[in-house]
C-alpha positions in Angstrom: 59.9 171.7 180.8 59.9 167.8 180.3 60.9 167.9 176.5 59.2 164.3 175.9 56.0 166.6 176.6 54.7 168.2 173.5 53.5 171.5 173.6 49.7 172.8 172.3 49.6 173.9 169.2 46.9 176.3 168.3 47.2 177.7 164.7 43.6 179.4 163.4 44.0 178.9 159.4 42.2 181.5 157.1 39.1 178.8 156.7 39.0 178.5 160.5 35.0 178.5 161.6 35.3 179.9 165.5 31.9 180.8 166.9 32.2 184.4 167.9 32.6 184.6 171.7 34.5 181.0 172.1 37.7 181.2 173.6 40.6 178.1 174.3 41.7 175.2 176.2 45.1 175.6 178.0 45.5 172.9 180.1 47.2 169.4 178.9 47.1 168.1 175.6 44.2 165.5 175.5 43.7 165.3 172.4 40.4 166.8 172.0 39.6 170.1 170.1 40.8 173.4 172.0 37.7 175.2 171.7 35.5 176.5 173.9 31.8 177.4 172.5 30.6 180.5 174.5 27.8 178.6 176.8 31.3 177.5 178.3 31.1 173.7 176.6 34.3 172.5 175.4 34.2 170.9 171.9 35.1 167.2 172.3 35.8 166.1 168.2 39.5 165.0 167.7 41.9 167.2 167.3 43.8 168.0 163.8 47.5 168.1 165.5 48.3 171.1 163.2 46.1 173.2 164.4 44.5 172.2 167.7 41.4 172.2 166.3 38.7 170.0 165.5 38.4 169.2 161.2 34.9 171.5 161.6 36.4 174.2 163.5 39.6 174.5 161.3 37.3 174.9 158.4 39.0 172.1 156.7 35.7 170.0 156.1 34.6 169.5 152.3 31.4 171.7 152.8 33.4 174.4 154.0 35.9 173.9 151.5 33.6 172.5 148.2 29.8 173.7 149.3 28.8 172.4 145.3 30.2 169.3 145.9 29.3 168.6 149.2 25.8 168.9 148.2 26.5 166.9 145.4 27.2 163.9 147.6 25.0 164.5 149.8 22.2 164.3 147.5 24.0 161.3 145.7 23.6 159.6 149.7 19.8 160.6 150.1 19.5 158.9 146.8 21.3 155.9 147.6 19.5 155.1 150.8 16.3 156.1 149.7 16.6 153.3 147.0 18.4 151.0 149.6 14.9 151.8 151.6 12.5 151.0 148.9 14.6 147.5 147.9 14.1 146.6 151.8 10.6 147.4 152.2 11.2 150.1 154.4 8.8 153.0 154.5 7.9 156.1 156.9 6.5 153.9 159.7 8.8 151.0 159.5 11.4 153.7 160.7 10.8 152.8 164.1 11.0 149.0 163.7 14.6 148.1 165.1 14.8 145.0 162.9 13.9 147.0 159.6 16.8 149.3 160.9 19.2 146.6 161.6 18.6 144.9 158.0 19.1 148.3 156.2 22.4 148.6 158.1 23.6 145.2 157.4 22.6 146.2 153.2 25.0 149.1 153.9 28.3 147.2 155.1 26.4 143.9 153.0 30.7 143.2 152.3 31.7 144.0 156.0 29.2 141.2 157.7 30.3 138.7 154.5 33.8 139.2 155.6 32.8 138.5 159.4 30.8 135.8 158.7 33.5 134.2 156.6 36.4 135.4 157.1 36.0 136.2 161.0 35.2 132.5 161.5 38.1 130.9 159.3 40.9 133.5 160.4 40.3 133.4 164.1 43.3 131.9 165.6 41.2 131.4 168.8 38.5 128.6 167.2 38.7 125.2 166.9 38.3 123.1 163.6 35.1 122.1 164.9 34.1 125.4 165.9 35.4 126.8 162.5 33.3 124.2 160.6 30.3 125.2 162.5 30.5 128.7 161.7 31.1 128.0 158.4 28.0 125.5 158.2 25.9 128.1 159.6 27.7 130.7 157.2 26.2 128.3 154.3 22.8 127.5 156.0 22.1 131.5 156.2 23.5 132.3 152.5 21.6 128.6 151.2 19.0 128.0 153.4 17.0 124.5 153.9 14.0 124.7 151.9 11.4 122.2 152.7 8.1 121.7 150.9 4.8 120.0 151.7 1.7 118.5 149.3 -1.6 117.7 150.6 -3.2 115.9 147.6 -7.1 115.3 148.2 -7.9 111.6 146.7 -10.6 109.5 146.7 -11.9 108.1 149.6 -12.3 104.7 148.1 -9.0 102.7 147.1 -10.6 101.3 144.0 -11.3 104.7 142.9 -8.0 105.9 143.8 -6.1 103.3 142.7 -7.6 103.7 138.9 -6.4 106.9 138.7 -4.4 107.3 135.8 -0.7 109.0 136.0 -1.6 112.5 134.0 -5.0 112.6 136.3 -2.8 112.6 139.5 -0.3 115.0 138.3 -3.4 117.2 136.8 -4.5 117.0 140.9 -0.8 117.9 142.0 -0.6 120.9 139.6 -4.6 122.3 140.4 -3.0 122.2 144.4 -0.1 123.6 143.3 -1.4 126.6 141.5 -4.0 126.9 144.5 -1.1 127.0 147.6 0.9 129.4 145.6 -1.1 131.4 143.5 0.3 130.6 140.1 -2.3 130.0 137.3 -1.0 127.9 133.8 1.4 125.9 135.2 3.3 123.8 132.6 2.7 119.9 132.4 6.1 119.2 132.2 6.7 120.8 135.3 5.2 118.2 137.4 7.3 115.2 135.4 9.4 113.8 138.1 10.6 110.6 135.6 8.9 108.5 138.4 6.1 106.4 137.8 3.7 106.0 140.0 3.2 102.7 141.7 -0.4 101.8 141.7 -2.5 99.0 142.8 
């Protein structure tokens, strides 16, 4: 026998979990676990080298090993994503929306897709300085994005009239649209001082 070639191990510890009626792989090591469930379907899970078998076949999981604190976390992770859920906006029958599912995913490795937005872009050996300043750009634009504001003031049709308009009575009509566009009520005066006088005439 070729010595490089290493043999099967198959070593069934005392927490081993074998379905009653499985039986073994024999053939070539492929890395895969060596049992056989009884409908004749090989288990496929990755291999623990010790023992030939699979980390839920060996019995070497936590909820074999720990059931109290395997319960423990998982009702810590039901928790966790149920919160993650309501923060998002995500309830029963926004399940199926893809985009809801893709934006709860990206709140769960939130660090991951920071690093590969960053990081990716300004480590990659492969991009230009251009190219890295665009992904950066866009980096910034996503984090800080463009905000861009419109006012549609209603004034009198006659410039005579609107031209004696005094400075608090125009910022009285910005404030009154203001309040009406966004649903705010009691906004402050000094909110709408700008330092800019208006030029009138």
């Amino acid at each position: 026998m070729d010595s490089d070639v290493e043999q099967l191990t198959l070593v069934l510890p005392e927490s081993a979990a074998i379905p009653a009626g499985s039986t073994f792989y024999e053939g070539e090591d492929d890395g895969a676990c060596r049992v056989i469930r009884p409908d004749g379907r090989r288990c496929r899970a990755n291999r623990i080298k010790a023992y030939g078998l699979c980390i839920a076949h060996a019995g070497k999981t936590l909820l074999a090993q720990d059931p109290v604190e395997a319960q423990r976390r998982s009702r810590e992770s039901f928790s966790r994503r149920r919160e993650r859920r309501l923060l998002l906006g995500i309830t029963r029958r926004g399940v199926g929306d893809p985009r809801l599912l893709v934006r709860e995913r990206l709140a769960e490795r939130a660090d991951a897709a920071a690093r590969a937005a960053v990081d990716g872009v300004l480590d990659d050996p492969k991009l230009s300085g251009l190219e890295r300043q665009t992904g950066v750009l866009r980096a910034i634009e996503a984090a800080f994005p463009s905000v861009q504001a419109q006012l549609q003031i209603d004034l009198p049709a006659d410039p005579g009239e609107a031209a004696a308009l005094e400075w608090e009575q125009l910022k009285a009509l910005a404030a009154a649209h203001l309040e009406a566009d966004s649903g705010l009520t009691g906004l402050p005066q000094s909110s709408m001082d700008t330092g800019i006088e208006p030029a009138l005439g």
